[in-house]
DSSP file (Angstrom, degrees, kcal/mol; ACC not computed):
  #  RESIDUE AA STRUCTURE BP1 BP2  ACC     N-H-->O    O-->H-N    N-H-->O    O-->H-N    TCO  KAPPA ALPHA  PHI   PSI    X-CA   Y-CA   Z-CA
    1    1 A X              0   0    0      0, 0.0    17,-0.9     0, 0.0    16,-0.5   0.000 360.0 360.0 360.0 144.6   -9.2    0.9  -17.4
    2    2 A X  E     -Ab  16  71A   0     68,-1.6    70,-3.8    14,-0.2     2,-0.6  -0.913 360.0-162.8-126.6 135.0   -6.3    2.1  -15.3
    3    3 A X  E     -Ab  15  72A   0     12,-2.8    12,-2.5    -2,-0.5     2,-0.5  -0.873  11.8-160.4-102.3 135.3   -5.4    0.0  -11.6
    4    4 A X  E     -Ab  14  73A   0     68,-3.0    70,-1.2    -2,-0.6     2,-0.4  -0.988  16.9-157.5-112.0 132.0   -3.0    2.7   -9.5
    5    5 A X  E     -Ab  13  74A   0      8,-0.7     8,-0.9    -2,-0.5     2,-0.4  -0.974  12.7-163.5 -83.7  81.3   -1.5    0.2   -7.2
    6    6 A X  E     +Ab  12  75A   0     68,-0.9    70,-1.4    -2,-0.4     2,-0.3  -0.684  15.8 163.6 -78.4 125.3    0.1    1.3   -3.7
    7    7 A X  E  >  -A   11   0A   0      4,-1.1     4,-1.0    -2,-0.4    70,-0.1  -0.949  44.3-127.4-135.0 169.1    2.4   -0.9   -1.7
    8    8 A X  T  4 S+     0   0    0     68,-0.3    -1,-0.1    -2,-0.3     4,-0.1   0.790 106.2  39.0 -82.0 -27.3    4.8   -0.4    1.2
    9    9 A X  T  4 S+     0   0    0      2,-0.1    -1,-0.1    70,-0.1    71,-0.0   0.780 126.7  26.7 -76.3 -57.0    7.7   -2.1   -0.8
   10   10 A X  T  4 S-     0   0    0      1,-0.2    -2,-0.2     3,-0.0    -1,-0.1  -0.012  93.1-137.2-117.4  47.0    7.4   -1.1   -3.8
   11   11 A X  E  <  -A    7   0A   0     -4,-1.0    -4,-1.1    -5,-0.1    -1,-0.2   0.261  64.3 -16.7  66.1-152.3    5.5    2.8   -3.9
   12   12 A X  E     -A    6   0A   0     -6,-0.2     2,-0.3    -4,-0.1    -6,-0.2  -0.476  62.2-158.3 -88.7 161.2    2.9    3.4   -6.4
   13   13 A X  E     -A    5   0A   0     -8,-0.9    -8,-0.7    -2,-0.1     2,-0.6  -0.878   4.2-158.2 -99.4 124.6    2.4    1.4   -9.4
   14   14 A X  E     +A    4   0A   0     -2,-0.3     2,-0.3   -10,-0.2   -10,-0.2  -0.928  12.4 176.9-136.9 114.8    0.8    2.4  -12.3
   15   15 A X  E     -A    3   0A   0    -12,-2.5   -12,-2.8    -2,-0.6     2,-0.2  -0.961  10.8-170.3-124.6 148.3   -1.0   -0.5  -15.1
   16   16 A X  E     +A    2   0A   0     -2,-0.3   -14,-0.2   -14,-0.2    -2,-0.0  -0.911  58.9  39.8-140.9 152.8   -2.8    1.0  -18.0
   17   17 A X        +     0   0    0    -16,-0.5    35,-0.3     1,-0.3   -15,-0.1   0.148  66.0 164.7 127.1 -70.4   -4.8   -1.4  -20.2
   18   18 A X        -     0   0    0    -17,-0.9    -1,-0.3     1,-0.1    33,-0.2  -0.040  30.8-158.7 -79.2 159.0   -6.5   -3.8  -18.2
   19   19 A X        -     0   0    0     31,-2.6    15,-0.7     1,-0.4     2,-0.2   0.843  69.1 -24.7 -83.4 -42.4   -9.0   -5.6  -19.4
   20   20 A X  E     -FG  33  50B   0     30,-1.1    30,-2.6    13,-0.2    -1,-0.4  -0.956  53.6-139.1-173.8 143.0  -11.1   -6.9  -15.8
   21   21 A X  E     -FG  32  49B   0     11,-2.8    11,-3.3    -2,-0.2     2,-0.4  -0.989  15.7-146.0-145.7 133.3   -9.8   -7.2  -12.3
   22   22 A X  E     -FG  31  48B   0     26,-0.6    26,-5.1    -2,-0.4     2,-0.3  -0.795  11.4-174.1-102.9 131.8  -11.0  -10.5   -9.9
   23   23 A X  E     -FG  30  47B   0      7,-1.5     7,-2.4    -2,-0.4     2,-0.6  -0.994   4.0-177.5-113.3 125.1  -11.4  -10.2   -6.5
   24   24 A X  E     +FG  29  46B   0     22,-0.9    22,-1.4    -2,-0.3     2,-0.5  -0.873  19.1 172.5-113.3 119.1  -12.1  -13.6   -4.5
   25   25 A X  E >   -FG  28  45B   0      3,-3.4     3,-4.8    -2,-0.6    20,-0.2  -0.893  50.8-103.2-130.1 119.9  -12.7  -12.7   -0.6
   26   26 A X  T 3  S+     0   0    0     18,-0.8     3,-0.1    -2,-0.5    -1,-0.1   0.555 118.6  30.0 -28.8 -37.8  -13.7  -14.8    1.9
   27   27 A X  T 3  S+     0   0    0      1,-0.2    -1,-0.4    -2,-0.2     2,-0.4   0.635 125.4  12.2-106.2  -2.7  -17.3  -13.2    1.8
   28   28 A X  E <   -F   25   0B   0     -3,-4.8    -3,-3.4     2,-0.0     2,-0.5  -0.929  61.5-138.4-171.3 125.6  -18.0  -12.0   -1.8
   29   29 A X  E     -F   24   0B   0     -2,-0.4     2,-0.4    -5,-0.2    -5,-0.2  -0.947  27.8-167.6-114.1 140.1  -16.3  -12.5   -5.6
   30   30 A X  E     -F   23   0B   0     -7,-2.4    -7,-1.5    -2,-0.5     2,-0.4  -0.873  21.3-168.7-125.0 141.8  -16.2   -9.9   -7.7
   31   31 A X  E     -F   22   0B   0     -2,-0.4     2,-0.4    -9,-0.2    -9,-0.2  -0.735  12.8-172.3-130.0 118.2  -15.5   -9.0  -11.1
   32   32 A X  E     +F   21   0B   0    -11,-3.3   -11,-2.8    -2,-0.4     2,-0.2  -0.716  13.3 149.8 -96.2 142.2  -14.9   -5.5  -12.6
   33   33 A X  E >   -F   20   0B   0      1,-0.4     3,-0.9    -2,-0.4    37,-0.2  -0.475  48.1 -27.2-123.9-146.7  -14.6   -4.3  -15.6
   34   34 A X  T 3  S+     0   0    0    -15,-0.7    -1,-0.4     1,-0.2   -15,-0.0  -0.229 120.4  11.6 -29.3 160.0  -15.2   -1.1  -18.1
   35   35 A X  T 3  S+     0   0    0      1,-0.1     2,-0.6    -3,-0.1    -1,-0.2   0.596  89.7 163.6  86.5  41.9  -18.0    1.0  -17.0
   36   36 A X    <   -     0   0    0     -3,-0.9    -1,-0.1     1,-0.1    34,-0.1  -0.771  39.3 -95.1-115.9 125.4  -18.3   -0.4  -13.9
   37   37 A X        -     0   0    0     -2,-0.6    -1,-0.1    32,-0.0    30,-0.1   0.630  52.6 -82.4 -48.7 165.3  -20.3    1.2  -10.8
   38   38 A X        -     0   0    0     28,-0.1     2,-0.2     1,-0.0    30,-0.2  -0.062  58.9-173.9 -43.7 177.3  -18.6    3.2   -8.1
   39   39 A X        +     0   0    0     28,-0.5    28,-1.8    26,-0.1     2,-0.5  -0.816  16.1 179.2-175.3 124.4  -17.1    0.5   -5.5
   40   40 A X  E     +C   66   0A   0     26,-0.3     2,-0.3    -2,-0.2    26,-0.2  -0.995  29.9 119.7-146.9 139.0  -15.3    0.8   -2.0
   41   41 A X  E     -C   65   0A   0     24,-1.9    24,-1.6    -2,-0.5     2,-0.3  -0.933  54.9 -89.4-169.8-164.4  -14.1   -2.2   -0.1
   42   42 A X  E     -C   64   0A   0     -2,-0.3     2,-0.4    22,-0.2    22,-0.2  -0.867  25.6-152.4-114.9 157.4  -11.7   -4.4    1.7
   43   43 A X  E     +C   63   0A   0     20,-0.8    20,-1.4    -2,-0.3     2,-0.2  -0.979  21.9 166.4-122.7 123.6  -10.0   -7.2   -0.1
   44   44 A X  E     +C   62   0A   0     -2,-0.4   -18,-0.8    18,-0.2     2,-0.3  -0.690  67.5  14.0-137.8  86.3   -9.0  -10.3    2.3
   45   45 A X  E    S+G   25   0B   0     16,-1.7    15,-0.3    -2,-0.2     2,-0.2  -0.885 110.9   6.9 164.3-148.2   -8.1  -12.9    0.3
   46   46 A X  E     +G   24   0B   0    -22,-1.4   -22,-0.9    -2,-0.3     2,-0.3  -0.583  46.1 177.1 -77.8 148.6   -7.2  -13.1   -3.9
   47   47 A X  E     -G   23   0B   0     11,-1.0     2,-0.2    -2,-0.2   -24,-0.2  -0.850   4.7-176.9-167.0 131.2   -6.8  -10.2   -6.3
   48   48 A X  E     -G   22   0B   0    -26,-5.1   -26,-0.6    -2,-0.3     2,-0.4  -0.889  19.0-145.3-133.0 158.3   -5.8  -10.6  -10.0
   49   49 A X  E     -GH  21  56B   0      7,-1.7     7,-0.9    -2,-0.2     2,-0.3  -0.938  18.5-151.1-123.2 124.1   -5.1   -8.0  -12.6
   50   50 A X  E     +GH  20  55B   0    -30,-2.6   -31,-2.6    -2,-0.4   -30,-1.1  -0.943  17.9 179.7-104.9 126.8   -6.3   -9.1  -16.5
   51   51 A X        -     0   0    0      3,-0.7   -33,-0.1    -2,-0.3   -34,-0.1  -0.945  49.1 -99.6-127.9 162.6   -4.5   -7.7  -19.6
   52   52 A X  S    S+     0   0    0    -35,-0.3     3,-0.1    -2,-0.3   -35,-0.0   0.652 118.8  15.5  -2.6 -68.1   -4.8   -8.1  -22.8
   53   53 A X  S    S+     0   0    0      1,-0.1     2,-0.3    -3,-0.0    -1,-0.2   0.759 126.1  26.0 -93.7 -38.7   -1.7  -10.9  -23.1
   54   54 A X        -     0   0    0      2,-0.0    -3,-0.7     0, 0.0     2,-0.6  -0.949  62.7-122.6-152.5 158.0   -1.3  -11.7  -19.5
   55   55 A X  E     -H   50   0B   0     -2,-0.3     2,-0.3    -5,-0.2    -5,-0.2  -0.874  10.7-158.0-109.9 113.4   -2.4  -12.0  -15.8
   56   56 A X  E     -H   49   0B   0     -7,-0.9    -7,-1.7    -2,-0.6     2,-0.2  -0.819  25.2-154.5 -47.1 120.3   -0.9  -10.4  -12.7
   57   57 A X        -     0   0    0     -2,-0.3    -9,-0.1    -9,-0.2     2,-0.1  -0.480  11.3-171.4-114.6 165.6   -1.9  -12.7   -9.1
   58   58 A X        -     0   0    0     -2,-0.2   -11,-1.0   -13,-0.1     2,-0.4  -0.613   7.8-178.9 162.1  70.1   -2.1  -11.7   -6.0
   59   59 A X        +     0   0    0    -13,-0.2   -13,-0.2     1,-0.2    -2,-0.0  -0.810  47.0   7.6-126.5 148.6   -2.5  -13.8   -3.4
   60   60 A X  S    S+     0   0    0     -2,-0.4     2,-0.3   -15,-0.3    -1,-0.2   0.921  88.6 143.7  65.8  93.5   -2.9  -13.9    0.9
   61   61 A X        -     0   0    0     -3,-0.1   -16,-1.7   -15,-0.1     2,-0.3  -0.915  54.4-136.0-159.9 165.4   -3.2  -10.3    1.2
   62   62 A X  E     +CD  44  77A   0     15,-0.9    15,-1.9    -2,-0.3     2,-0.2  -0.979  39.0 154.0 -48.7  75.9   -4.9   -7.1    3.0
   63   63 A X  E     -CD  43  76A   0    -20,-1.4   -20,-0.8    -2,-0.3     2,-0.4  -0.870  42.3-138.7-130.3 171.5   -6.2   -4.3    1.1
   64   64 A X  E     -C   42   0A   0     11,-1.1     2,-0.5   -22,-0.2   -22,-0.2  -0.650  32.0-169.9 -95.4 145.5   -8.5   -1.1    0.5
   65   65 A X  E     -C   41   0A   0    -24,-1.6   -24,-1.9    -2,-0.4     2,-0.5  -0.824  14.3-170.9-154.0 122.1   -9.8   -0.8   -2.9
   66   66 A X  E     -CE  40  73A   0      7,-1.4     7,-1.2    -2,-0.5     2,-0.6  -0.929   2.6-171.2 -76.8 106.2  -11.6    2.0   -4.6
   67   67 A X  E     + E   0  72A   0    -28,-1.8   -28,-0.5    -2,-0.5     2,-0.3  -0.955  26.3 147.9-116.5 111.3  -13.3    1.7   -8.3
   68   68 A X  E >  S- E   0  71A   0      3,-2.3     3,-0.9    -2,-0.6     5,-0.1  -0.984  72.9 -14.6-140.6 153.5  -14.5    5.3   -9.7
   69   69 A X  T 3  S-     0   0    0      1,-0.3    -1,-0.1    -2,-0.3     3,-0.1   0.662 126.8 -53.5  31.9  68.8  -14.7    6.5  -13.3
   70   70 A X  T 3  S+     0   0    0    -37,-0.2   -68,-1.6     1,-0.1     2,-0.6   0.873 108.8 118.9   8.6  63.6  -12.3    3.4  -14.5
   71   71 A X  E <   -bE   2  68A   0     -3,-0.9    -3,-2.3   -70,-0.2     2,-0.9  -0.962  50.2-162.9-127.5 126.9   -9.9    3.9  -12.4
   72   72 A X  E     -bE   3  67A   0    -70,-3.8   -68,-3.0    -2,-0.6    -5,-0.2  -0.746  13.1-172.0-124.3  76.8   -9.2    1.1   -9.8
   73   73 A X  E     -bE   4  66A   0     -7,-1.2    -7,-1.4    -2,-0.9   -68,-0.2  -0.550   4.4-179.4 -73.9 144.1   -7.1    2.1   -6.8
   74   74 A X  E     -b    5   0A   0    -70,-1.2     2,-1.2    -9,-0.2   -68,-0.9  -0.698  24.6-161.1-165.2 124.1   -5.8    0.0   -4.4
   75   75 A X  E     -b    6   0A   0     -2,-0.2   -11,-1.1   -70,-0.2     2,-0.2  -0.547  17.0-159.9 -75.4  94.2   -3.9    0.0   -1.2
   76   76 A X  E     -D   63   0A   0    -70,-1.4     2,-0.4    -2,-1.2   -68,-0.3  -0.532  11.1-154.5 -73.9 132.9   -2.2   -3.5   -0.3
   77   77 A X  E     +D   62   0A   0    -15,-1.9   -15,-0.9    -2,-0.2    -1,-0.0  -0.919  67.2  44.0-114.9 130.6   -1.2   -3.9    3.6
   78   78 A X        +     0   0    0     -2,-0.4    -1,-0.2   -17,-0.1   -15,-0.1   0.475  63.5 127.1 118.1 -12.7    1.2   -6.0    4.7
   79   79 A X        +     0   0    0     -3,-0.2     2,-0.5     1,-0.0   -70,-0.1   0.645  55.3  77.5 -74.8  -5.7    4.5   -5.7    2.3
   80   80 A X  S    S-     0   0    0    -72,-0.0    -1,-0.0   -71,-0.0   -71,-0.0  -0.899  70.9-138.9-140.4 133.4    7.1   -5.0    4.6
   81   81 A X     >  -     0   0    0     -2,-0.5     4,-0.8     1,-0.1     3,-0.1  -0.223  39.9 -83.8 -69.0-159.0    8.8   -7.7    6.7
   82   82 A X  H  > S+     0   0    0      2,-0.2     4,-1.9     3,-0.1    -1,-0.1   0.418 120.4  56.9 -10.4 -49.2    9.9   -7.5   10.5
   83   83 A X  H  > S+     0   0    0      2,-0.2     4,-1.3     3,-0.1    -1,-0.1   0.634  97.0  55.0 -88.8  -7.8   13.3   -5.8    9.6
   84   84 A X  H >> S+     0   0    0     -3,-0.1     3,-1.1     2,-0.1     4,-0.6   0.850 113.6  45.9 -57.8 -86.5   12.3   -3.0    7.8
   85   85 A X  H 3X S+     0   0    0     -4,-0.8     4,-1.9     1,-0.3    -2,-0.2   0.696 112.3  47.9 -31.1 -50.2   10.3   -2.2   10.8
   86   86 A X  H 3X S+     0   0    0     -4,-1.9     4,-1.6     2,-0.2    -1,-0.3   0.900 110.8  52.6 -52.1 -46.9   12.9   -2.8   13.2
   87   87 A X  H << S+     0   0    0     -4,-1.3     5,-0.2    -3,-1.1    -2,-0.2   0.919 110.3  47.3 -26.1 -70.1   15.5   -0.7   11.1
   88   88 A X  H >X S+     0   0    0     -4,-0.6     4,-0.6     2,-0.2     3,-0.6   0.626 109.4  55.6 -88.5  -9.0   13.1    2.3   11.0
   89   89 A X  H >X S+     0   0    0     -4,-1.9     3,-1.9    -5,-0.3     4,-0.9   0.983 105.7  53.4 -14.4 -94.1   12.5    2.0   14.9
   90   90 A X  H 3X S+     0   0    0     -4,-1.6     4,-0.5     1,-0.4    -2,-0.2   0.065 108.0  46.3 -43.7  -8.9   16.0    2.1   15.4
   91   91 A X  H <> S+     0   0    0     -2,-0.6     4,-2.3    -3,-0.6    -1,-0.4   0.602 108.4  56.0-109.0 -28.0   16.5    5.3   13.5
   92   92 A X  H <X S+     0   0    0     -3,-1.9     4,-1.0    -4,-0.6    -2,-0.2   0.740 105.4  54.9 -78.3 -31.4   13.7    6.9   15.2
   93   93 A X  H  X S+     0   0    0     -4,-0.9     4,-3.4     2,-0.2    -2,-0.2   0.981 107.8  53.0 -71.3 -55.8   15.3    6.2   18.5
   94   94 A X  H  X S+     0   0    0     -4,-0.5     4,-1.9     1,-0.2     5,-0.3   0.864 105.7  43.8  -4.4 -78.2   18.1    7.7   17.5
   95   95 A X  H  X S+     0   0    0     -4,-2.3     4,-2.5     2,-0.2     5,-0.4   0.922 113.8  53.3 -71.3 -24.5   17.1   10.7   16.5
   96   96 A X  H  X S+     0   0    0     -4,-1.0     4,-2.4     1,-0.2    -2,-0.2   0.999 114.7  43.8 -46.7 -73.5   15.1   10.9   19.3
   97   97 A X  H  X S+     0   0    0     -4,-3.4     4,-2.5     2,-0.2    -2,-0.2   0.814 111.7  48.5   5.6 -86.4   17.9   10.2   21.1
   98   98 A X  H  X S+     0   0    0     -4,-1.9     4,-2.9     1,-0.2    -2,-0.2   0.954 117.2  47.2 -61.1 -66.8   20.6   12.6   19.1
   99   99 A X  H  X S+     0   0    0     -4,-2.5     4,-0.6    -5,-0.3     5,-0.3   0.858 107.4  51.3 -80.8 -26.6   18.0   15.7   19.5
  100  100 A X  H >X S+     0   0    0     -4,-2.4     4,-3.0    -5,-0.4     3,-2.6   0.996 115.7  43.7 -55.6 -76.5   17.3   15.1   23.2
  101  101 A X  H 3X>S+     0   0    0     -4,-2.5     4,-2.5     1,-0.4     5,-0.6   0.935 115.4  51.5 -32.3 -75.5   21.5   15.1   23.7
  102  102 A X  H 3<5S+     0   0    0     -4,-2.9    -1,-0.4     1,-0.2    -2,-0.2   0.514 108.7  47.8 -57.5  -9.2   21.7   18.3   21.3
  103  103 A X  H XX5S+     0   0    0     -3,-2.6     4,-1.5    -4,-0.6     3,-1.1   0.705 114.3  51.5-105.7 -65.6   18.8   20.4   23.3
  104  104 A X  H 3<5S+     0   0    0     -4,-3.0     4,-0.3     1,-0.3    -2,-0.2   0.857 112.9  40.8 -34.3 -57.4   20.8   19.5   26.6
  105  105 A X  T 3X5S+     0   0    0     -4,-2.5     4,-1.5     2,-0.3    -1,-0.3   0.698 113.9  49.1 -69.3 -28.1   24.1   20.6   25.6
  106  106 A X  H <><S+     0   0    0     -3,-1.1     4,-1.9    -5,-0.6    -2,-0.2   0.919 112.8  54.9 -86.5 -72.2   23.0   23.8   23.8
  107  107 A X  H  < S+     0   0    0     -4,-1.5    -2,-0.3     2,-0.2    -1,-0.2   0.640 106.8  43.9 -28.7 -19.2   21.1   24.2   27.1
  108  108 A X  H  4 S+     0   0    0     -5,-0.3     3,-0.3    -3,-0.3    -2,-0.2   0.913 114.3  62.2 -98.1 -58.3   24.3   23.9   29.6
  109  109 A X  H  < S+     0   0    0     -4,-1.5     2,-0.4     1,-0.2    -2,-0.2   0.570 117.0  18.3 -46.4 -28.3   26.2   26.4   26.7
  110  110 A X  S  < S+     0   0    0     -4,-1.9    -1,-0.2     1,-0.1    -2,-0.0  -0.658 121.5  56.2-137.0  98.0   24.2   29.3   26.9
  111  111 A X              0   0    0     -2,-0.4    -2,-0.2    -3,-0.3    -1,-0.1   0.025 360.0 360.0 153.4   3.7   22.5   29.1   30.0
  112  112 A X              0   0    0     -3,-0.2    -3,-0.1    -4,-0.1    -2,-0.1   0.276 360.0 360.0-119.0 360.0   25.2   28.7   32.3
C-alpha cells in the first residue's frame, strides 16, 4: 500500500510499504488496510501510518483523506505557523505595492 502525504511545511511525501493506517476521529475509528474499499473523508483527530518495523503518529490535526486502488492520499491542514503567513503577506504587499509604483511612473513617462 502507498500513503502520498501533503503538507504545507513539508510538500509532498511519499511512504511505500505500509502495512495499515489508523484513523481515530472524534466520530468514527477506522482501520485500512490492503484491498480496502474506496474511502473519502475528514480526519479531526489521530492518524498513524503502520510499517513493517515501525509506526509514524500523527496527532491534533485537520485533514482530507482519500483511499482508492491502495493508494492512501492525504492532505493535512494546519502546518504552517503565524509567521510564515505574516512573511508571505508582506511580500504580497509589496509587490502589490512595487507594481502599483511601476504602472504610475511608466504612466507619467510616456504619457506626458
Amino acid at each position: 500500500m502507498i500513503v502520498k502525504m501533503y503538507t504545507l511545511k513539508n510538500g509532498l511525501e511519499i511512504f511505500n510499504d505500509v502495512v495499515a493506517i489508523r484513523i481515530k476521529n472524534k466520530d468514527y475509528n477506522l482501520l485500512i488496510l490492503k484491498d480496502y474499499i474506496s474511502l473519502l473523508g475528514e480526519i479531526h483527530g489521530y492518524f498513524e501510518i503502520e510499517f513493517e518495523n515501525e509506526v509514524k503518529k500523527y496527532e491534533n490535526l485537520n485533514a482530507c483523506f482519500m483511499n482508492n486502488n491502495n493508494v492512501f492520499s492525504i492532505i493535512i491542514d494546519g502546518e504552517y505557523n503565524g509567521w510564515s503567513f505574516l512573511w508571505f503577506s508582506i511580500i504580497i504587499t509589496l509587490y502589490l505595492l512595487l507594481s502599483y509604483l511601476y504602472i504610475y511612473f511608466i504612466s507619467i513617462l510616456f504619457y506626458r
